[in-house]
DSSP file (Angstrom, degrees, kcal/mol; ACC not computed):
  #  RESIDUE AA STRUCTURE BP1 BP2  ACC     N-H-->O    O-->H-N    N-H-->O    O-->H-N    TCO  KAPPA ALPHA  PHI   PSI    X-CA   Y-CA   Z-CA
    1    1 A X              0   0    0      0, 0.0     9,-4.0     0, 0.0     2,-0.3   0.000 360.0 360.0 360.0 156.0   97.7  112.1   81.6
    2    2 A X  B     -A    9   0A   0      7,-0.3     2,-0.6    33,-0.1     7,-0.2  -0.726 360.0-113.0-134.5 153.0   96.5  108.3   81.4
    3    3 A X     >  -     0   0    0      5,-0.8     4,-3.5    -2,-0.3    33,-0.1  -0.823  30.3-153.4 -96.0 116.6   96.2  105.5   84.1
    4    4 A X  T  4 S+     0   0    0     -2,-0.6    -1,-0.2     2,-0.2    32,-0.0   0.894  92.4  57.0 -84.1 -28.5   99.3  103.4   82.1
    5    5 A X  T  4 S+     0   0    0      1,-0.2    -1,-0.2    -3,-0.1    28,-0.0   0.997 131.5   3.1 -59.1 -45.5   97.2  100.0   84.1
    6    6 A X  T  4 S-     0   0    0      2,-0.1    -2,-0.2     0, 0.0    -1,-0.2   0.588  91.2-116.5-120.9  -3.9   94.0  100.8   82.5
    7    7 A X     <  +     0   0    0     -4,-3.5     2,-0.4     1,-0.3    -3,-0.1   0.784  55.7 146.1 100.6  -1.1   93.7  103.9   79.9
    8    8 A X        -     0   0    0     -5,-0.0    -5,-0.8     1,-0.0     2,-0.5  -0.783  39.4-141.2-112.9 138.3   91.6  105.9   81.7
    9    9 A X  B     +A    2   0A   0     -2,-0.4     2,-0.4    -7,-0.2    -7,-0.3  -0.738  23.6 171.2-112.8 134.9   92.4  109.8   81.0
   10   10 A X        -     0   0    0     -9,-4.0     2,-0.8    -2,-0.5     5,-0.0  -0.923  20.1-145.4-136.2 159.6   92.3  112.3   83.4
   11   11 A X    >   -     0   0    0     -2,-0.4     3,-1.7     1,-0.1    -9,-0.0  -0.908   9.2-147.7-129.1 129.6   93.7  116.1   82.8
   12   12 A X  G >  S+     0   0    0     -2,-0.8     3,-0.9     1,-0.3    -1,-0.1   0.848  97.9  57.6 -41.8 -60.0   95.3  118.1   85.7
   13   13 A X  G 3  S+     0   0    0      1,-0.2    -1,-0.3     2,-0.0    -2,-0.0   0.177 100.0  63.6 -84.7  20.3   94.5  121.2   85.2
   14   14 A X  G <  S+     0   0    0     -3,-1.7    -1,-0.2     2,-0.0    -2,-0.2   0.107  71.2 146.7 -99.2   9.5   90.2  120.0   85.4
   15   15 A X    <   -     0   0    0     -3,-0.9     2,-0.4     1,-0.1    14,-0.1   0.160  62.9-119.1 -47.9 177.6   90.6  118.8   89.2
   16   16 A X        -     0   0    0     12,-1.0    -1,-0.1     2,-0.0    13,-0.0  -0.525  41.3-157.6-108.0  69.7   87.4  119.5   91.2
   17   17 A X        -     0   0    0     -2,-0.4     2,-0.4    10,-0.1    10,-0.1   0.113  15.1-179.9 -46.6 161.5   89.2  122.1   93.8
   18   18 A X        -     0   0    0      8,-0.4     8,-1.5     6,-0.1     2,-0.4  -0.946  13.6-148.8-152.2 143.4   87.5  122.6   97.1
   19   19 A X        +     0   0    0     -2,-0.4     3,-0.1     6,-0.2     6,-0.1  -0.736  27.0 176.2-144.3  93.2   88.9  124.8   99.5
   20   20 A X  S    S-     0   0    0     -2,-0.4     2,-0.3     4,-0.2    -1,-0.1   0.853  80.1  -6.3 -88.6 -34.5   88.7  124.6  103.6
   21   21 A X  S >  S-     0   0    0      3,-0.4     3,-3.8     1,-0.1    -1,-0.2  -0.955  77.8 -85.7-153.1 148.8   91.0  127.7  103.7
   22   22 A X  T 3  S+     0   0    0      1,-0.3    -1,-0.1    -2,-0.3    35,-0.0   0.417 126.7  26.1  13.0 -78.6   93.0  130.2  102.3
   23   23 A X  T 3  S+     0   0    0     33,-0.1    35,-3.0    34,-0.0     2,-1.2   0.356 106.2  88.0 -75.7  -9.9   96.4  128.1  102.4
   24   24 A X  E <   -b   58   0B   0     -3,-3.8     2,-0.5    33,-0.2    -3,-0.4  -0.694  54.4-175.3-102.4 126.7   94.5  124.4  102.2
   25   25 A X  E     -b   59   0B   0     33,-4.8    35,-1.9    -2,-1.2     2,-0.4  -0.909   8.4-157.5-112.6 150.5   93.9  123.3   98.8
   26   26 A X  E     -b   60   0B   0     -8,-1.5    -8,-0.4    -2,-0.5     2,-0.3  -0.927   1.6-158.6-128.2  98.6   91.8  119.8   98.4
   27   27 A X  E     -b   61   0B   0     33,-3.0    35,-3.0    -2,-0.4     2,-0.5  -0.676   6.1-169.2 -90.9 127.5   92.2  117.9   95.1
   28   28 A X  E     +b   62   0B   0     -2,-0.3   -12,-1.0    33,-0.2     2,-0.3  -0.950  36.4 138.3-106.5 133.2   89.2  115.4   94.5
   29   29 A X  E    S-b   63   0B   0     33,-1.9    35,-3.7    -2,-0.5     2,-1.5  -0.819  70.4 -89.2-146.9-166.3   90.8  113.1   91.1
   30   30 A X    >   +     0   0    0     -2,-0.3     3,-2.0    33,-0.2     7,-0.2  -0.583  56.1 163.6-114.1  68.2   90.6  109.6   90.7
   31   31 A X  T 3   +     0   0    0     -2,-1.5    -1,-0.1    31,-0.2    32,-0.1   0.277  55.3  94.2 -99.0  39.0   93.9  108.2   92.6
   32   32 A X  T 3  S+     0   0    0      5,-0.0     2,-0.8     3,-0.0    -1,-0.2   0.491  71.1  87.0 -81.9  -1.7   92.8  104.8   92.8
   33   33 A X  S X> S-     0   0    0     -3,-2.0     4,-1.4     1,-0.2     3,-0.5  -0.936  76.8-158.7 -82.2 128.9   94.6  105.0   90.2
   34   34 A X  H 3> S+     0   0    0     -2,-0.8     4,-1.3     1,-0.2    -1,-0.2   0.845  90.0  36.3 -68.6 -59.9   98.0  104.4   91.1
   35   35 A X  H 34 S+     0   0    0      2,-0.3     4,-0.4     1,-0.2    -1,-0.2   0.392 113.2  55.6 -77.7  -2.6   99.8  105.9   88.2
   36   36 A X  H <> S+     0   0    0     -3,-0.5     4,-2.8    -6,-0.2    -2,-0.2   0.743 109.3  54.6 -90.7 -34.7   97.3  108.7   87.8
   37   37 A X  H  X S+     0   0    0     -4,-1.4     4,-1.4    -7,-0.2    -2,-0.3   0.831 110.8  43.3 -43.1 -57.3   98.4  109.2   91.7
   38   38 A X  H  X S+     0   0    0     -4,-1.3     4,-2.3     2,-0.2    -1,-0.1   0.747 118.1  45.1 -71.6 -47.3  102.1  109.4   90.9
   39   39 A X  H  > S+     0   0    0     -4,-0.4     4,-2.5     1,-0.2    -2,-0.2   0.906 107.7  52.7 -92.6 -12.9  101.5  111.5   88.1
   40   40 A X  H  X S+     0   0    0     -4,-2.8     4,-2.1     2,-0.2     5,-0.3   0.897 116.8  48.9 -62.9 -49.0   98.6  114.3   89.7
   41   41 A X  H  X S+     0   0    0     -4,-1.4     4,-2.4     1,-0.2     3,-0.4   0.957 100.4  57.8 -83.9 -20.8  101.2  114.7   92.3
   42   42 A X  H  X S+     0   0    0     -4,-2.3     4,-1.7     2,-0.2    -2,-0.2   0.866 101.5  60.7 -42.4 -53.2  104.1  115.1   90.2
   43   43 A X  H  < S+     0   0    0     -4,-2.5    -1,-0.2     2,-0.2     4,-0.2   0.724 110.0  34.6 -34.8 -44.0  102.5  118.0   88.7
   44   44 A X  H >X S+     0   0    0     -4,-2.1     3,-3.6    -3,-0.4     4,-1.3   0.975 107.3  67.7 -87.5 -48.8  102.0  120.3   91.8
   45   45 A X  H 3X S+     0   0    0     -4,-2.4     4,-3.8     1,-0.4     5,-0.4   0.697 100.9  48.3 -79.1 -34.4  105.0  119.1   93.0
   46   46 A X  H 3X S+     0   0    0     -4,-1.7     4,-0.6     1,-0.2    -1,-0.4   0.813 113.2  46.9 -90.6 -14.6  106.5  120.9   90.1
   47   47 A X  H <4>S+     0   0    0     -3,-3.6     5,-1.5     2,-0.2    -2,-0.3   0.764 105.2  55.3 -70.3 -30.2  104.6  124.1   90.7
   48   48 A X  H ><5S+     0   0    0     -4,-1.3     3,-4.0     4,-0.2     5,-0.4   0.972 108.0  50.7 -77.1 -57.8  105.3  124.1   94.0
   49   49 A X  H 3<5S+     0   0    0     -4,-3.8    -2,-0.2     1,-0.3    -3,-0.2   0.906 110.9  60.3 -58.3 -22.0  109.6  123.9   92.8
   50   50 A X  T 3<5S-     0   0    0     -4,-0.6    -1,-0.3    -5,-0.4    -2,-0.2   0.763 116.0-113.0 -67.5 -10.5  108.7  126.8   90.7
   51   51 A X  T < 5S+     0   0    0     -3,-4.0    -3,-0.2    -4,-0.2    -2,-0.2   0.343  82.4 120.8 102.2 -14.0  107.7  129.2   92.8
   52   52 A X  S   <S+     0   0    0     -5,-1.5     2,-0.4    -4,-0.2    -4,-0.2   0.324  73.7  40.2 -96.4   7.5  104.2  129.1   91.5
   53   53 A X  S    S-     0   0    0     -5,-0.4    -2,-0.1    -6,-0.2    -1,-0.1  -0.958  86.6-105.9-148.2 134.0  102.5  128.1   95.4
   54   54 A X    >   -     0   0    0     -2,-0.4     3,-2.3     1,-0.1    -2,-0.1  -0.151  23.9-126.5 -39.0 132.5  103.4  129.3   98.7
   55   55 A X  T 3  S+     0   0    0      1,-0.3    -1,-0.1    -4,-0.1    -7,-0.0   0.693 109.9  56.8 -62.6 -18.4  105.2  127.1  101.1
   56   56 A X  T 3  S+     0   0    0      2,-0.1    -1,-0.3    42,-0.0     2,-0.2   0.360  81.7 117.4 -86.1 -16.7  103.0  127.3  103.6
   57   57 A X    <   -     0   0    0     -3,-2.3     2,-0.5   -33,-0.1   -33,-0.2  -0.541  59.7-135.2 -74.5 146.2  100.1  126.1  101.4
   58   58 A X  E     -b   24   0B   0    -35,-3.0   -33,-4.8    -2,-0.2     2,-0.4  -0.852  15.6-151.3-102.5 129.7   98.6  123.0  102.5
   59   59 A X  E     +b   25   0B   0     39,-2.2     2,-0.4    -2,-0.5   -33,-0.2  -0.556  15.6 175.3-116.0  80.0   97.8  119.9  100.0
   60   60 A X  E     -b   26   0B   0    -35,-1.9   -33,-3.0    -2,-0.4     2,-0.3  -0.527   9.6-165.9 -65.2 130.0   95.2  117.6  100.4
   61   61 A X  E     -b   27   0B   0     -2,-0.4     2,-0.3   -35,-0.3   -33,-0.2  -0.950  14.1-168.9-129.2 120.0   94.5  114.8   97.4
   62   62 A X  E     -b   28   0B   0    -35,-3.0   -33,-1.9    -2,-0.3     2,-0.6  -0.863  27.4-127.3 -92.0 141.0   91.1  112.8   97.6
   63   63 A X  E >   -b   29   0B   0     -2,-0.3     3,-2.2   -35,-0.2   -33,-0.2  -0.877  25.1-155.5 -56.8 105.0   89.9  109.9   95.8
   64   64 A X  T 3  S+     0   0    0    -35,-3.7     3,-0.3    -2,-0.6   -34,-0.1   0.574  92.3  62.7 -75.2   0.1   86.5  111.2   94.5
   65   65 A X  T 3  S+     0   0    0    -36,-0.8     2,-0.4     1,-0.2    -1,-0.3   0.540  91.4  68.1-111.2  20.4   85.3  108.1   94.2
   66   66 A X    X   +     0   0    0     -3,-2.2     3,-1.5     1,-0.1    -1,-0.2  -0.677  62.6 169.0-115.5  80.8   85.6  107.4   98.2
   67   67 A X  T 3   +     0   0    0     -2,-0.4    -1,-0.1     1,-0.3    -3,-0.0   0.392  66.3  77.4 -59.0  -6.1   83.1  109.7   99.4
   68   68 A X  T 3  S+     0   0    0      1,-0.2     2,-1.4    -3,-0.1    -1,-0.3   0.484  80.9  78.5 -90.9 -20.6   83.0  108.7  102.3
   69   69 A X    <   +     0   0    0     -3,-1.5    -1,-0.2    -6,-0.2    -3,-0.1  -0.499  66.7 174.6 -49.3  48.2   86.6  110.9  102.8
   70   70 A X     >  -     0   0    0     -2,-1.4     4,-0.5     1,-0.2     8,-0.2  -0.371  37.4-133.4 -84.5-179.9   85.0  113.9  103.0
   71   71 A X  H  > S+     0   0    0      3,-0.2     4,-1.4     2,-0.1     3,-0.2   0.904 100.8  61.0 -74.4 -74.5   87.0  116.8  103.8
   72   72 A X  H  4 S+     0   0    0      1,-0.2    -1,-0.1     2,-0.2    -2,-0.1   0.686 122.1  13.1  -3.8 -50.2   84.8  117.9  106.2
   73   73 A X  H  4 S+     0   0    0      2,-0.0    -1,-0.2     3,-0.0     4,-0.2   0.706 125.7  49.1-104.0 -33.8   84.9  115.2  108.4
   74   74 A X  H >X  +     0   0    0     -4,-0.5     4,-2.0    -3,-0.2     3,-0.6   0.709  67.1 123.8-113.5 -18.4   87.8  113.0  107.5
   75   75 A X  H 3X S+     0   0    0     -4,-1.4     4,-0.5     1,-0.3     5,-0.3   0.478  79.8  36.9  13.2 -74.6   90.7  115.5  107.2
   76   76 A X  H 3> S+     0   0    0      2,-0.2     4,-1.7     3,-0.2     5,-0.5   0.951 120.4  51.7 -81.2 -61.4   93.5  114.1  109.8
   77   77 A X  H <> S+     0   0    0     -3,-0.6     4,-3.2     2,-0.2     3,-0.9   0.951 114.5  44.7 -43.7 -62.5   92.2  110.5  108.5
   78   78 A X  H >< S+     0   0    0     -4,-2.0     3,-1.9     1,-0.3     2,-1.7   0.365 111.2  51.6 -43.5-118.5   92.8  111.9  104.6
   79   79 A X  H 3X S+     0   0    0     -4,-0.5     4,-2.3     1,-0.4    -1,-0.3   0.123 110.6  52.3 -73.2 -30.8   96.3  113.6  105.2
   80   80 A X  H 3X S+     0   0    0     -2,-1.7     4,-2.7    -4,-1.7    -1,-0.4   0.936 113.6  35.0 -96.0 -36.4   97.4  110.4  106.7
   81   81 A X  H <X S+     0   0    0     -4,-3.2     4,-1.0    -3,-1.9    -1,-0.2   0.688 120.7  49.8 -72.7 -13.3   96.6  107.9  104.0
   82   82 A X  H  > S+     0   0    0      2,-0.1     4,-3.3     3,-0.1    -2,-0.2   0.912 116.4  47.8 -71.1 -64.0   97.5  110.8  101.2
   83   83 A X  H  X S+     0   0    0     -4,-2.3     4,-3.5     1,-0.2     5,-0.3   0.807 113.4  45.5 -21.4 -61.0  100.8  111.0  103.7
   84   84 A X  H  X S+     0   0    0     -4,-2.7     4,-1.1     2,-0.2    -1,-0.2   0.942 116.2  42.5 -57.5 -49.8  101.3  107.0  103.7
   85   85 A X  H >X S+     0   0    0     -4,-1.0     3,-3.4     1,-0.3     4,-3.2   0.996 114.8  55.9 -63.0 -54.0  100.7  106.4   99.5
   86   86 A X  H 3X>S+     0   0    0     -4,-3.3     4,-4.0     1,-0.3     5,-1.4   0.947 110.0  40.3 -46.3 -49.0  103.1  109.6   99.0
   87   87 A X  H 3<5S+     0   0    0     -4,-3.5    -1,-0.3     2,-0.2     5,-0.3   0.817 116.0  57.3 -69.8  -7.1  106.2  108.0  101.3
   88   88 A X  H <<5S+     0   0    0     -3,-3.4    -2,-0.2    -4,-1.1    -1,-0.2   0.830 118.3  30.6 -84.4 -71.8  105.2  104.7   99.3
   89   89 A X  H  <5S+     0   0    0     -4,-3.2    -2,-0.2    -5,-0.2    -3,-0.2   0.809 139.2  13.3 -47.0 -42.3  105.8  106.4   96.3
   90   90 A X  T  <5S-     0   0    0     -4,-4.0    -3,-0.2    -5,-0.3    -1,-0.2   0.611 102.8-105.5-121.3 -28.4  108.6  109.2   96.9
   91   91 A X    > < -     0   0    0     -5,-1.4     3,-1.0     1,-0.1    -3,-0.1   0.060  38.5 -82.5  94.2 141.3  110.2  108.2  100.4
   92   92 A X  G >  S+     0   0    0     -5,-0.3     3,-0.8     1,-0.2    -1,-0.1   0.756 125.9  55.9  -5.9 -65.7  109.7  110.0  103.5
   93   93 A X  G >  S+     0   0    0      1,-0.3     2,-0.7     2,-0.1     3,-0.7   0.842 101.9  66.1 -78.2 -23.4  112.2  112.9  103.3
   94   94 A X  G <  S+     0   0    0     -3,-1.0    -1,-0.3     1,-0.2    -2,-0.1  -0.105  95.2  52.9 -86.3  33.7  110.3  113.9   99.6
   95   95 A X  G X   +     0   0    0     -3,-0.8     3,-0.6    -2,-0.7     4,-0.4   0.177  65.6 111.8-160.2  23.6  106.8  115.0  100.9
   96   96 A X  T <   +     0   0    0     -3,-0.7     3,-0.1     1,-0.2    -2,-0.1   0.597  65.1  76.8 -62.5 -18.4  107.5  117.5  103.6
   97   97 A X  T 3  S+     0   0    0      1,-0.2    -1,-0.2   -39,-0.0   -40,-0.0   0.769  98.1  23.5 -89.5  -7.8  106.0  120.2  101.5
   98   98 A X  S <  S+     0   0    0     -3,-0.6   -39,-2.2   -40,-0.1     2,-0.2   0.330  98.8  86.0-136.9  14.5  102.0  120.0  101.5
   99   99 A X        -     0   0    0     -4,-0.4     2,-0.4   -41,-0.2    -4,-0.0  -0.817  44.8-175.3-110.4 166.0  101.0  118.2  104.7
  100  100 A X              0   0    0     -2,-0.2    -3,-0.0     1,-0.1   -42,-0.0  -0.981 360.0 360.0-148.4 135.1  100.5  119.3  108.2
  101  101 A X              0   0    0     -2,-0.4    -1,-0.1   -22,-0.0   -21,-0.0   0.590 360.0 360.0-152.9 360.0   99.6  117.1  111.5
């Protein structure tokens, strides 16, 4: 997939996973791109309607180039700015399936 502003290519299945537990998965990608955002979540989103992750799994998406987000630290901060872009993007009622607060 490609950032459609600028060209810059980034492939889905290379994410840098990180993993706080069992059920939370933590994607570090580059969603300051907008359209790279849209499309990284589109992707699980369609694993998840397959069957292919537990409902119960939790999905955190960083920007790896804000380090200052760590997982570690910033958790409840992340989930809520992942939360915000996602209802910007999909609406409210479409993002029930990988956050928790």
């Amino acid at each position: 997939m490609a950032c459609t502003s600028c060209g810059y290519e980034f492939d889905p299945n290379q994410v840098n996973w990180r993993y706080h537990t069992e059920n939370l998965y933590i994607i570090l990608a580059p969603v300051h791109h907008e359209s790279i955002f849209k499309q990284i979540v589109d992707h699980y989103v369609r694993e998840i309607a397959n069957g292919q992750d537990d409902e119960d799994d939790i999905w955190i998406i960083i920007d790896e180039y804000e380090p200052e987000y760590t997982p570690c630290n910033e958790c409840w901060l992340q989930n809520r700015r992942t939360k915000h872009r996602m209802e910007k993007l999909y609406g409210e009622q479409n993002i029930t399936f990988g956050f928790t607060f």
